[in-house]
N, CA, C and O atoms as CSV, one atom per row, in Angstrom:
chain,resi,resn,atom,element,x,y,z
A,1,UNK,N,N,-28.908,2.034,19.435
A,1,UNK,CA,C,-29.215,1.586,18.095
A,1,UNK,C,C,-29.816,0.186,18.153
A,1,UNK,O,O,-29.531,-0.538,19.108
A,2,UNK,N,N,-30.703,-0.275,17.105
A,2,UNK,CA,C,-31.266,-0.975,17.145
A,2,UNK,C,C,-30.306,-2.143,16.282
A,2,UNK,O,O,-29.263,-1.730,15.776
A,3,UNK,N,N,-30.733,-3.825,16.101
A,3,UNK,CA,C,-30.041,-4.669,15.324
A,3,UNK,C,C,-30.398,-4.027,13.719
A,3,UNK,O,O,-29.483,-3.947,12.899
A,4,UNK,N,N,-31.872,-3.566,13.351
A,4,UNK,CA,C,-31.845,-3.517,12.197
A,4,UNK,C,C,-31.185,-2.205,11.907
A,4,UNK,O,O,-30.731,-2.207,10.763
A,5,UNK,N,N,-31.000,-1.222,12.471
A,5,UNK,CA,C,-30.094,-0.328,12.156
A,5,UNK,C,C,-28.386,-0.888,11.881
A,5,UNK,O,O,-27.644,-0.532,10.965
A,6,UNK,N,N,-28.161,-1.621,12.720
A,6,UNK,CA,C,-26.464,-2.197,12.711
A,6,UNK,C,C,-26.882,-3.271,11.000
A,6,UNK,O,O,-26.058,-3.545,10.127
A,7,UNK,N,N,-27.807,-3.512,11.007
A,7,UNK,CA,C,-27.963,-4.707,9.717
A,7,UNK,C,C,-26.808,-4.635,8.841
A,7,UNK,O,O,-25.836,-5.388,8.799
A,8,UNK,N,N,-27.080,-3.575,8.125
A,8,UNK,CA,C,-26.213,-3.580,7.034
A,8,UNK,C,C,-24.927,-3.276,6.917
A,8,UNK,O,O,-24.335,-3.040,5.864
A,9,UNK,N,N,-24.143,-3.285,8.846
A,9,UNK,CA,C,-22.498,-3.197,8.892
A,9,UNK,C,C,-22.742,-4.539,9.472
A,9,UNK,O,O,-21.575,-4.892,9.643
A,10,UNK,N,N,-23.498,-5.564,9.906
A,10,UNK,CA,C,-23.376,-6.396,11.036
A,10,UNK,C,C,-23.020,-7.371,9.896
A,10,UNK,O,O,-21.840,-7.693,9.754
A,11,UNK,N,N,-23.954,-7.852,9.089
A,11,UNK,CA,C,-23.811,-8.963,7.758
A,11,UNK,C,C,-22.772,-9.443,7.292
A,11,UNK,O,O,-22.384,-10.608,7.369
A,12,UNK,N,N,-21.985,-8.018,6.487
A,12,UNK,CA,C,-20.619,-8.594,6.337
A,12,UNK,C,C,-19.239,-8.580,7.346
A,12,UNK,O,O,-18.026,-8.658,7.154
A,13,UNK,N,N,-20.042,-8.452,8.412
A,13,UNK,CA,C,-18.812,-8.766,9.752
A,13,UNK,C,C,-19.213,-10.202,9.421
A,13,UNK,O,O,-18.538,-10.805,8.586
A,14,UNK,N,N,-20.207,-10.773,9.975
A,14,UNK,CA,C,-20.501,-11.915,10.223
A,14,UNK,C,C,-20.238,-12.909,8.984
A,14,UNK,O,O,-19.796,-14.037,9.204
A,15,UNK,N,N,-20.479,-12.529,7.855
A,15,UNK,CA,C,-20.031,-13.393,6.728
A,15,UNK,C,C,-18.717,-13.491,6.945
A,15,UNK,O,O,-18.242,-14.619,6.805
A,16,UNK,N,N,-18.001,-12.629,7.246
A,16,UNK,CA,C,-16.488,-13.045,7.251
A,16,UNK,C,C,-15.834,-13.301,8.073
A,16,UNK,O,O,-14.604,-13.266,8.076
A,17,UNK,N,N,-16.690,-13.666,9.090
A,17,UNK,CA,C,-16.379,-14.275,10.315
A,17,UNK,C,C,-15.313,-12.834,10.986
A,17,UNK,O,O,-14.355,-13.197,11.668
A,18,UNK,N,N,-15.454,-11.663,10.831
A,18,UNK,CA,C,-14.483,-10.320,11.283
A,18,UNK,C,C,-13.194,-10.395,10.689
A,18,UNK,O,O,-12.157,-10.119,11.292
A,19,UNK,N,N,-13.243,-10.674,9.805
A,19,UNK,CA,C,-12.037,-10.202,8.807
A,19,UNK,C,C,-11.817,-9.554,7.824
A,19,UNK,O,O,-12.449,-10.012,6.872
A,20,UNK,N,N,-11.031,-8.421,7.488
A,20,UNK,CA,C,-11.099,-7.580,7.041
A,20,UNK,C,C,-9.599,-7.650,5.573
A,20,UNK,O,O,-9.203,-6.774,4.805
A,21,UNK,N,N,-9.287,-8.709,5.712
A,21,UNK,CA,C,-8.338,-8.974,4.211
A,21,UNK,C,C,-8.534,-10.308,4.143
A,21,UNK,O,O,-8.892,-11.038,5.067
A,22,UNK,N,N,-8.155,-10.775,2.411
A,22,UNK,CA,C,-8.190,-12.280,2.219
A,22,UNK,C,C,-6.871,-12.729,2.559
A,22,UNK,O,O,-6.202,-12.041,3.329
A,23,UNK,N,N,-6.524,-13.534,2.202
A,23,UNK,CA,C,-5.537,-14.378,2.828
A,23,UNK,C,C,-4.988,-14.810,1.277
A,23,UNK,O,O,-5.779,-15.172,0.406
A,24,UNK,N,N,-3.652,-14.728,1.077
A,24,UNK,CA,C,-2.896,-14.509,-0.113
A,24,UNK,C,C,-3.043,-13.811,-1.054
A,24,UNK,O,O,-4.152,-13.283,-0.972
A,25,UNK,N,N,-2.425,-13.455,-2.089
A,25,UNK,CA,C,-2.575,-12.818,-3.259
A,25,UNK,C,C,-3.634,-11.880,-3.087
A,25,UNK,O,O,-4.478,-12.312,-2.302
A,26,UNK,N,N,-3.908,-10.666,-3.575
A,26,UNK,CA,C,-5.246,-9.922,-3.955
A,26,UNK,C,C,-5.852,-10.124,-4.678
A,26,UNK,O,O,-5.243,-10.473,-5.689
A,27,UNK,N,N,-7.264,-10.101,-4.814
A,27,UNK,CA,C,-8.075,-10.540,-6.344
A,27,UNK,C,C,-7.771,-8.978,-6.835
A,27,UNK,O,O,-7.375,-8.062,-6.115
A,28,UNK,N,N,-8.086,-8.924,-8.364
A,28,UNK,CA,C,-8.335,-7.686,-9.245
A,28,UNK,C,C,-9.309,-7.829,-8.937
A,28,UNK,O,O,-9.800,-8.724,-8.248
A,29,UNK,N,N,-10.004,-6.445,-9.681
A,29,UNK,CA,C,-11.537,-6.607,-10.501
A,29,UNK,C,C,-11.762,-7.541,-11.399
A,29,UNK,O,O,-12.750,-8.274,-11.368
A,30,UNK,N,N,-10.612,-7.599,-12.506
A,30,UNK,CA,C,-10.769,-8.470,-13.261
A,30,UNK,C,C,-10.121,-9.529,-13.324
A,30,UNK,O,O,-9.697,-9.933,-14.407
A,31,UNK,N,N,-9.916,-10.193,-12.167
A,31,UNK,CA,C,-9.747,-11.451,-12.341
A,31,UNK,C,C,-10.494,-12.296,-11.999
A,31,UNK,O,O,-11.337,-12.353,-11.104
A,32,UNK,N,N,-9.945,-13.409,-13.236
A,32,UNK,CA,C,-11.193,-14.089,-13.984
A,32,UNK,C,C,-10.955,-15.447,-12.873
A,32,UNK,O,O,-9.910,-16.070,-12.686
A,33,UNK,N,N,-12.320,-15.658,-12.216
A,33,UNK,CA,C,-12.303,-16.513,-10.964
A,33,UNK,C,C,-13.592,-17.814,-11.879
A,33,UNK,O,O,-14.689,-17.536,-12.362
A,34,UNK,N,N,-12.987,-18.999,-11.832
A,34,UNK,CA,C,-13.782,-20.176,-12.059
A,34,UNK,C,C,-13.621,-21.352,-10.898
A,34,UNK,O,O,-12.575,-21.565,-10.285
A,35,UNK,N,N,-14.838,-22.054,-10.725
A,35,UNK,CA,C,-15.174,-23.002,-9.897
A,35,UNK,C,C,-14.070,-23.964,-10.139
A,35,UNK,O,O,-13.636,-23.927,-11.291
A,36,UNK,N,N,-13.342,-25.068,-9.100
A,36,UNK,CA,C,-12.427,-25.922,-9.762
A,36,UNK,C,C,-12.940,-27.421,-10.643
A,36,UNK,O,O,-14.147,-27.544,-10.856
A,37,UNK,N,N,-12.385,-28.056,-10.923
A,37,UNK,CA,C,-13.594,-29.498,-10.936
A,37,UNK,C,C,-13.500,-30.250,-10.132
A,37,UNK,O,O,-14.388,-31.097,-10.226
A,38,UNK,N,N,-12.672,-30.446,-9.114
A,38,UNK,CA,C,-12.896,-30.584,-7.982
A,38,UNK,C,C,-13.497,-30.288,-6.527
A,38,UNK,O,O,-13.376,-30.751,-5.392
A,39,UNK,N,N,-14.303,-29.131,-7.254
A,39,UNK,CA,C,-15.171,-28.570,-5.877
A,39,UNK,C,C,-16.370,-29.469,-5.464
A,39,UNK,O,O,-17.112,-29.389,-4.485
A,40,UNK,N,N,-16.357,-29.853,-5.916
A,40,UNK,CA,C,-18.046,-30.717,-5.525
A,40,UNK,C,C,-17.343,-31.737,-4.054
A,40,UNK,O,O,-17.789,-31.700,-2.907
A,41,UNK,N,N,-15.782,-32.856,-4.700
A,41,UNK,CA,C,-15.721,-32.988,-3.300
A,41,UNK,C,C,-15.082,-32.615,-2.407
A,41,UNK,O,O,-14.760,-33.386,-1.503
A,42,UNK,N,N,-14.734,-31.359,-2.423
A,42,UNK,CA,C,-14.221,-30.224,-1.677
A,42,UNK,C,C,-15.196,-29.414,-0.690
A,42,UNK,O,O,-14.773,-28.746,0.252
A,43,UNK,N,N,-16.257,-29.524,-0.948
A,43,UNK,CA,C,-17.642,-28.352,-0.678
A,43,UNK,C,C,-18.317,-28.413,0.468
A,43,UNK,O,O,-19.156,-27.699,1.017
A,44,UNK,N,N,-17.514,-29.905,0.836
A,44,UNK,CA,C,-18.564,-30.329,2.074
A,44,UNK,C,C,-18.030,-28.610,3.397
A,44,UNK,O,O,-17.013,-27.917,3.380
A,45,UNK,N,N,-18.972,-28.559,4.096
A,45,UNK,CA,C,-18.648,-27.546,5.299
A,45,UNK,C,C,-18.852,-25.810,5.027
A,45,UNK,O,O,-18.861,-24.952,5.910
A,46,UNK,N,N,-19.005,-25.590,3.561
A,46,UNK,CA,C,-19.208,-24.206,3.372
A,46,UNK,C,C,-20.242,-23.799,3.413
A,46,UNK,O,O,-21.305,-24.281,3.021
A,47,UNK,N,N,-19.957,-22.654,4.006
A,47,UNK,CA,C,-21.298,-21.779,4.323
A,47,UNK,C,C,-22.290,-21.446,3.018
A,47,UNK,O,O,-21.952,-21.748,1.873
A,48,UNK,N,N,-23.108,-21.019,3.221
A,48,UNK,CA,C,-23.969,-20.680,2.034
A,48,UNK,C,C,-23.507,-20.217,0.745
A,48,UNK,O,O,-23.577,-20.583,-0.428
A,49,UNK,N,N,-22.807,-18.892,1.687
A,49,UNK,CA,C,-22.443,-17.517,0.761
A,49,UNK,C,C,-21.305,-18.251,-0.152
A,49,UNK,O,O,-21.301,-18.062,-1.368
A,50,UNK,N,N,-20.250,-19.175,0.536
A,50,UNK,CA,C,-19.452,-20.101,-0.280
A,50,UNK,C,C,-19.982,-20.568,-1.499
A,50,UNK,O,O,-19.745,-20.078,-2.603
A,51,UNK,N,N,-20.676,-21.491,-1.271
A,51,UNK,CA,C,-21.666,-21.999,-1.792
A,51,UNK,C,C,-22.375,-21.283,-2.849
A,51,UNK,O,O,-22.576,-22.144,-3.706
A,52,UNK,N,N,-22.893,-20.112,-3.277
A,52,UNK,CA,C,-23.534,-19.238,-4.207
A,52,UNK,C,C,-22.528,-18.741,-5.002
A,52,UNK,O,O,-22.748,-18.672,-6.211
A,53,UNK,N,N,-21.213,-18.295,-4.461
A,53,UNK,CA,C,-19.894,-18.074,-5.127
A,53,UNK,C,C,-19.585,-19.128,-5.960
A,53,UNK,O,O,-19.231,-18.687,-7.053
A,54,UNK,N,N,-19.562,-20.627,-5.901
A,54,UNK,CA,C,-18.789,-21.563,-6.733
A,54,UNK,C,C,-20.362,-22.145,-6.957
A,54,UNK,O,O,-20.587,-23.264,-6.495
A,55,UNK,N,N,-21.330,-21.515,-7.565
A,55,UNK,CA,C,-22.505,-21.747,-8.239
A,55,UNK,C,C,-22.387,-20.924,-9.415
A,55,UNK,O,O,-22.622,-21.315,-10.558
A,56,UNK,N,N,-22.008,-19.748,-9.083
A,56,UNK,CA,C,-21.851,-18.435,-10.122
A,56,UNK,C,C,-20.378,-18.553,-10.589
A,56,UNK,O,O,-20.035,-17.645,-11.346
A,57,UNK,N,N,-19.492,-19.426,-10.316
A,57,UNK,CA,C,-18.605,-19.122,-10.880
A,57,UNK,C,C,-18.444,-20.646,-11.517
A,57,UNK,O,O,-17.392,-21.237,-11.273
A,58,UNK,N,N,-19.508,-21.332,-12.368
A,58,UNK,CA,C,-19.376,-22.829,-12.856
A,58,UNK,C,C,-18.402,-22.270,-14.437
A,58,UNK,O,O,-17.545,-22.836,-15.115
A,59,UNK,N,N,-18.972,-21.112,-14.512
A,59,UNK,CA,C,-18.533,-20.630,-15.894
A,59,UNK,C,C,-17.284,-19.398,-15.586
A,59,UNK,O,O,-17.418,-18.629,-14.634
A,60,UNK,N,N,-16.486,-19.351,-16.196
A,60,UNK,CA,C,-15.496,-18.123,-16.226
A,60,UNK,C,C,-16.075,-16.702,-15.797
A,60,UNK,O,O,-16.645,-16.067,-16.684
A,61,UNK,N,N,-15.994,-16.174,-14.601
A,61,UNK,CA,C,-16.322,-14.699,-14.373
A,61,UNK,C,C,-15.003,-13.832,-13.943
A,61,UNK,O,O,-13.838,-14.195,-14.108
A,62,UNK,N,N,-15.527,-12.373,-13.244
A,62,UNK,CA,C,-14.378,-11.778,-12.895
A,62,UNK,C,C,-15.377,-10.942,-11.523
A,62,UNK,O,O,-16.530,-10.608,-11.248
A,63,UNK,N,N,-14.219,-10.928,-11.075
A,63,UNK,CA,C,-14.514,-10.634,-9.409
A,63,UNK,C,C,-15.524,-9.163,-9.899
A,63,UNK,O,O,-16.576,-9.774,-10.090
A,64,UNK,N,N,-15.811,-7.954,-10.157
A,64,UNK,CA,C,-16.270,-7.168,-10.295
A,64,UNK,C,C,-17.915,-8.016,-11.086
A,64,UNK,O,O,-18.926,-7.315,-11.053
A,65,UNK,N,N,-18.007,-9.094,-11.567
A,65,UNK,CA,C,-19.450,-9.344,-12.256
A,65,UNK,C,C,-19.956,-10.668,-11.594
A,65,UNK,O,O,-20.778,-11.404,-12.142
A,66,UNK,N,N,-19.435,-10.894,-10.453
A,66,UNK,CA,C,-19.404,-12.019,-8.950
A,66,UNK,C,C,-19.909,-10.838,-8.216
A,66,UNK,O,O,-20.884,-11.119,-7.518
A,67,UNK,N,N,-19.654,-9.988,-8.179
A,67,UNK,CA,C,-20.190,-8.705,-7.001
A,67,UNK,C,C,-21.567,-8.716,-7.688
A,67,UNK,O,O,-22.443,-9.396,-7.153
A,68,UNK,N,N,-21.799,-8.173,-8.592
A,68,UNK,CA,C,-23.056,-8.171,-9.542
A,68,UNK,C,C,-23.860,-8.887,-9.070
A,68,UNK,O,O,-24.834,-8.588,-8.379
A,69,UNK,N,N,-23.407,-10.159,-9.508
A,69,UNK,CA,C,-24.224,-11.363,-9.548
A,69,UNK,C,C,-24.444,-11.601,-7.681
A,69,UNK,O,O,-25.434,-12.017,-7.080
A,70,UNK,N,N,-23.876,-11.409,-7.455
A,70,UNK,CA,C,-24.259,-12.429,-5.973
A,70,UNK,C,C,-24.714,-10.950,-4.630
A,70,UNK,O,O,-25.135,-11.138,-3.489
A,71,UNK,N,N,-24.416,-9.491,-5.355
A,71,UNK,CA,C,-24.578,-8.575,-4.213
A,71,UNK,C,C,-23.896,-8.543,-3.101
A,71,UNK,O,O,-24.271,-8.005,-2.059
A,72,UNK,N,N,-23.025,-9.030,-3.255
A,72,UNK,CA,C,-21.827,-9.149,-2.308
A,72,UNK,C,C,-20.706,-8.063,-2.199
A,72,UNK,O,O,-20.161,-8.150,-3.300
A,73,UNK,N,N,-20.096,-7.153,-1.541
A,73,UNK,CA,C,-19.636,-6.150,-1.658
A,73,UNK,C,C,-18.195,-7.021,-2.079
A,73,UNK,O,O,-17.896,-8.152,-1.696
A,74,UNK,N,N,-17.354,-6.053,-3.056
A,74,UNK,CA,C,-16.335,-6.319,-3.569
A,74,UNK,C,C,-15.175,-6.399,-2.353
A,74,UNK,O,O,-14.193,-7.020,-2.759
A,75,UNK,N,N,-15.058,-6.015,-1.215
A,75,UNK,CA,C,-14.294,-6.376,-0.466
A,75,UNK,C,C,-14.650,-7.629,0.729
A,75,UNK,O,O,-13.711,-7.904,1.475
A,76,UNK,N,N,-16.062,-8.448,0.949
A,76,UNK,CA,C,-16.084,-9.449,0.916
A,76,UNK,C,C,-16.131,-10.674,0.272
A,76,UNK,O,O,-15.996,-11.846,0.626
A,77,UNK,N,N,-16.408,-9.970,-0.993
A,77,UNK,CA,C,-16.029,-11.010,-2.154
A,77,UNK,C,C,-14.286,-11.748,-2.205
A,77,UNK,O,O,-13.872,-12.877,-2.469
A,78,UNK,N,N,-13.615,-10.455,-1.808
A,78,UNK,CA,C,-12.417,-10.829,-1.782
A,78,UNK,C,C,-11.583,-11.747,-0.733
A,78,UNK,O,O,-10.601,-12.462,-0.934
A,79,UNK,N,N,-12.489,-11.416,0.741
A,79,UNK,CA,C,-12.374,-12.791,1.744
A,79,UNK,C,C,-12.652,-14.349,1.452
A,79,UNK,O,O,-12.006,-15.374,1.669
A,80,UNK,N,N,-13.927,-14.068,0.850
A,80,UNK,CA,C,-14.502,-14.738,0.501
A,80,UNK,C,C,-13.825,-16.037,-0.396
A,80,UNK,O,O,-13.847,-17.265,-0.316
A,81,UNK,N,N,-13.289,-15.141,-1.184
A,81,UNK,CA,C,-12.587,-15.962,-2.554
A,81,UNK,C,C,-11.367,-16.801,-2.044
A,81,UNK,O,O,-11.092,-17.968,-2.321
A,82,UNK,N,N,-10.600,-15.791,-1.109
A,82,UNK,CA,C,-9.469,-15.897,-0.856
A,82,UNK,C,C,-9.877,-17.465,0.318
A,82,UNK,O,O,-9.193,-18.481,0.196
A,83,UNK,N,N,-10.766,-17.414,1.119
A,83,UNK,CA,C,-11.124,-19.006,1.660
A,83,UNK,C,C,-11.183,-20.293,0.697
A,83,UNK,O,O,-10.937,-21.429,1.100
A,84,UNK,N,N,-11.607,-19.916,-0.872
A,84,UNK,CA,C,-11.313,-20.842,-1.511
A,84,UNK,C,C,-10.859,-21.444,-2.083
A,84,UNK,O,O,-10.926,-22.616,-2.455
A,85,UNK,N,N,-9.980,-20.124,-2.292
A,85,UNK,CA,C,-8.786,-20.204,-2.972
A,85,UNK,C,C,-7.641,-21.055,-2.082
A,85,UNK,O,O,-6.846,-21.559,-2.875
A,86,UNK,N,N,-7.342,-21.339,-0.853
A,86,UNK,CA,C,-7.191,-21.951,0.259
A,86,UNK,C,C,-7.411,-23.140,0.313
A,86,UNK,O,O,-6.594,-23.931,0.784
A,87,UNK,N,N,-8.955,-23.605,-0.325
A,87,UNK,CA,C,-9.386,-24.809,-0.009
A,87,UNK,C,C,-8.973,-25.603,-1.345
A,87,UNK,O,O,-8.828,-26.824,-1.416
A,88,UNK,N,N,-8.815,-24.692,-2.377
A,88,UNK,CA,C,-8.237,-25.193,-3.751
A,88,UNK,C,C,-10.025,-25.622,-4.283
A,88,UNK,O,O,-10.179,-26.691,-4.874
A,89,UNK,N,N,-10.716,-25.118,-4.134
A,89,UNK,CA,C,-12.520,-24.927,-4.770
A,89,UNK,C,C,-12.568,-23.881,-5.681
A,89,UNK,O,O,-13.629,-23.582,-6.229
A,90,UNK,N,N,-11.466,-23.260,-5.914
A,90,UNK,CA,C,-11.772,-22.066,-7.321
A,90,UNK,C,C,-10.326,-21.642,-8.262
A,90,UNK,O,O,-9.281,-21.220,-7.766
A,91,UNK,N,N,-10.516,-21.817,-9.355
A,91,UNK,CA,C,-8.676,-21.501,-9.676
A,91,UNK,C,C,-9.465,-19.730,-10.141
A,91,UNK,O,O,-10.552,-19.559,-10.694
A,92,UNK,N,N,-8.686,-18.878,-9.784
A,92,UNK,CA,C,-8.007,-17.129,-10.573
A,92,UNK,C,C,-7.039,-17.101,-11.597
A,92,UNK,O,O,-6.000,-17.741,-11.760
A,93,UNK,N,N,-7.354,-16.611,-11.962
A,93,UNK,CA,C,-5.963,-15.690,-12.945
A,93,UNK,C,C,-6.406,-14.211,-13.186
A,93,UNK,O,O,-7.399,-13.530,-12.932
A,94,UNK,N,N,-5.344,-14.060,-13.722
A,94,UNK,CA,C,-5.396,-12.595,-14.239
A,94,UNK,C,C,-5.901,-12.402,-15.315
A,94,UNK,O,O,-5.585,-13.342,-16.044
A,95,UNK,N,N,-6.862,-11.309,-16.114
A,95,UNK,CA,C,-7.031,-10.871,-17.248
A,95,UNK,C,C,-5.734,-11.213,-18.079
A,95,UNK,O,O,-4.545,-11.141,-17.766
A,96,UNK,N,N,-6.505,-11.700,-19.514
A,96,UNK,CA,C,-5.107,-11.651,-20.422
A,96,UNK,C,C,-4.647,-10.135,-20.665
A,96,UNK,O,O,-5.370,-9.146,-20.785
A,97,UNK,N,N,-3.442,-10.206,-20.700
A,97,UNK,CA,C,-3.375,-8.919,-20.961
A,97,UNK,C,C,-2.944,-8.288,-22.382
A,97,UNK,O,O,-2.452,-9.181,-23.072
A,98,UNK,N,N,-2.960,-7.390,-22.865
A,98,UNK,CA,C,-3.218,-6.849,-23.913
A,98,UNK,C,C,-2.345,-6.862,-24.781
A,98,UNK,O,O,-1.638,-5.915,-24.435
A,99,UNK,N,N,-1.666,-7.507,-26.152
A,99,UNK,CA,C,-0.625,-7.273,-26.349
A,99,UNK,C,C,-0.207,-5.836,-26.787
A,99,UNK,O,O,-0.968,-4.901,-27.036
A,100,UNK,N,N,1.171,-5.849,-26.831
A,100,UNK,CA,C,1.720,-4.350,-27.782
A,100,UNK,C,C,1.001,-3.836,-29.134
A,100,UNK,O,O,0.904,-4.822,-29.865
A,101,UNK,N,N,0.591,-2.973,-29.613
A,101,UNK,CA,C,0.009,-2.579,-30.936
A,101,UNK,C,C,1.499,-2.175,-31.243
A,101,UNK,O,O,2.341,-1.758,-30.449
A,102,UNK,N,N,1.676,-2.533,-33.358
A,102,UNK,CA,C,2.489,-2.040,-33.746
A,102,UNK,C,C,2.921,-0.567,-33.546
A,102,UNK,O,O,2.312,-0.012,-32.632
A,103,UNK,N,N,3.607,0.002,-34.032
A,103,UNK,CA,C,4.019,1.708,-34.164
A,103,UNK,C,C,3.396,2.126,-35.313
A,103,UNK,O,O,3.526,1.435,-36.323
A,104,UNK,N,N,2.488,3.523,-35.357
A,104,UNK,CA,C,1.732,3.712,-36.734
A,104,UNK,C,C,2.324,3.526,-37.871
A,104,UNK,O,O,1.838,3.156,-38.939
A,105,UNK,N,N,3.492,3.822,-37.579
A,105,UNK,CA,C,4.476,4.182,-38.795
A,105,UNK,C,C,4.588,2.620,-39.583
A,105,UNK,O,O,4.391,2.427,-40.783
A,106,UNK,N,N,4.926,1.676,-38.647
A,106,UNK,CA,C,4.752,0.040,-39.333
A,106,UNK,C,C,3.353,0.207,-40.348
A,106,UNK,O,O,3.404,0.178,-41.577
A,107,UNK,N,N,2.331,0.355,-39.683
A,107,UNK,CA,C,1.049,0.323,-39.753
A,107,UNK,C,C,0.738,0.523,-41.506
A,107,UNK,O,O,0.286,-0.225,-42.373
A,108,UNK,N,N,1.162,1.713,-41.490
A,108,UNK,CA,C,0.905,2.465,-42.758
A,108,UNK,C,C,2.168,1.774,-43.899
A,108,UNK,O,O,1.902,1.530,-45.076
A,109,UNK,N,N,3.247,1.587,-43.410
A,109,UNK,CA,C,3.966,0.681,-44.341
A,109,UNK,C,C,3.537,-0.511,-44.987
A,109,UNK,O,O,3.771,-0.636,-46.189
A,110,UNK,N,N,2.820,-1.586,-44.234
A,110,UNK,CA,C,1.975,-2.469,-44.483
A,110,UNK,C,C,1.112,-2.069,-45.505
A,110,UNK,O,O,1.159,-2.561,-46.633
A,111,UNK,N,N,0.125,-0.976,-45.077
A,111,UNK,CA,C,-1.222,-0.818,-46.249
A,111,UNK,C,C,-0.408,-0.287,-47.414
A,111,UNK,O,O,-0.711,-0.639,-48.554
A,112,UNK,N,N,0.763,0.665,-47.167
A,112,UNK,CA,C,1.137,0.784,-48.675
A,112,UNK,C,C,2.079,-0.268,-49.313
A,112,UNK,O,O,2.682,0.069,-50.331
A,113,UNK,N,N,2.249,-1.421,-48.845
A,113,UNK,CA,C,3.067,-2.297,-49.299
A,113,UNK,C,C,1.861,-3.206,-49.890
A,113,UNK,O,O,2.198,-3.910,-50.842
A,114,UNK,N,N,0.432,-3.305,-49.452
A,114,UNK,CA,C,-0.813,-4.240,-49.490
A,114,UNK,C,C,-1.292,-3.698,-50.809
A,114,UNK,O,O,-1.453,-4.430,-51.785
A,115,UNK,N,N,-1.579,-2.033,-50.824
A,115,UNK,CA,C,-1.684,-1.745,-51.981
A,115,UNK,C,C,-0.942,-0.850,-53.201
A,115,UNK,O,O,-1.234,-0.134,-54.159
A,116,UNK,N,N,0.137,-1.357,-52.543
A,116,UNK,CA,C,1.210,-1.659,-54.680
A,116,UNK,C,C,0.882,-2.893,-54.882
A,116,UNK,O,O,1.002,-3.104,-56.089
A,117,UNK,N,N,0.489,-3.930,-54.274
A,117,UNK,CA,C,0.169,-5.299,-54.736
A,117,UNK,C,C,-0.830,-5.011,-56.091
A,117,UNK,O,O,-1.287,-5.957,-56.733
């Protein structure tokens, strides 16, 4: 086989220096990954791909629209993150999550309590 045949398994070996999990916590899809404000003097030494990650993430994203944006497969995204998350260059969280909806039965008590008003 040739290099440009290996291309497109060789890339993300090499971006991740051969690693195949991040290092703490798992990202979701949707977790919402922003640049820190301290990355600028944090930044010195990162590789490019670093570098394009905490460009795209100046504003609130989520790991699934970081894949999007940067073409980065979602499981090096997740090495990826997880190095910066390390260096303290990006804070995560989790999606908010959804609260409880009432029970219909509340629901309809309300509108007929709204209109006997």
């Amino acid at each position: 086989m040739t290099e440009q045949e290996y291309g497109p398994l060789l890339r993300p070996y090499t971006i991740t220096r051969g690693r195949t999990r991040p290092t703490g916590p798992e990202f979701d899809l949707m977790t919402i990954i922003r640049t820190a404000p301290s990355a600028p003097d944090r930044a010195a030494g990162l590789s490019p791909e670093h570098l394009r990650i905490l460009a795209v993430c100046q504003s609130p994203t989520t790991l699934v629209d970081l894949a999007s944006e940067t073409g980065f497969s979602v499981n090096v995204l997740r090495i990826l993150l997880g190095d910066l998350r390390d260096r303290g260059v990006i804070t995560a969280r989790p999606p908010a999550a959804v609260g409880h909806l009432p029970e219909e039965r509340i629901l309809l008590e309300v509108i007929q309590g709204l209109q006997a008003l």
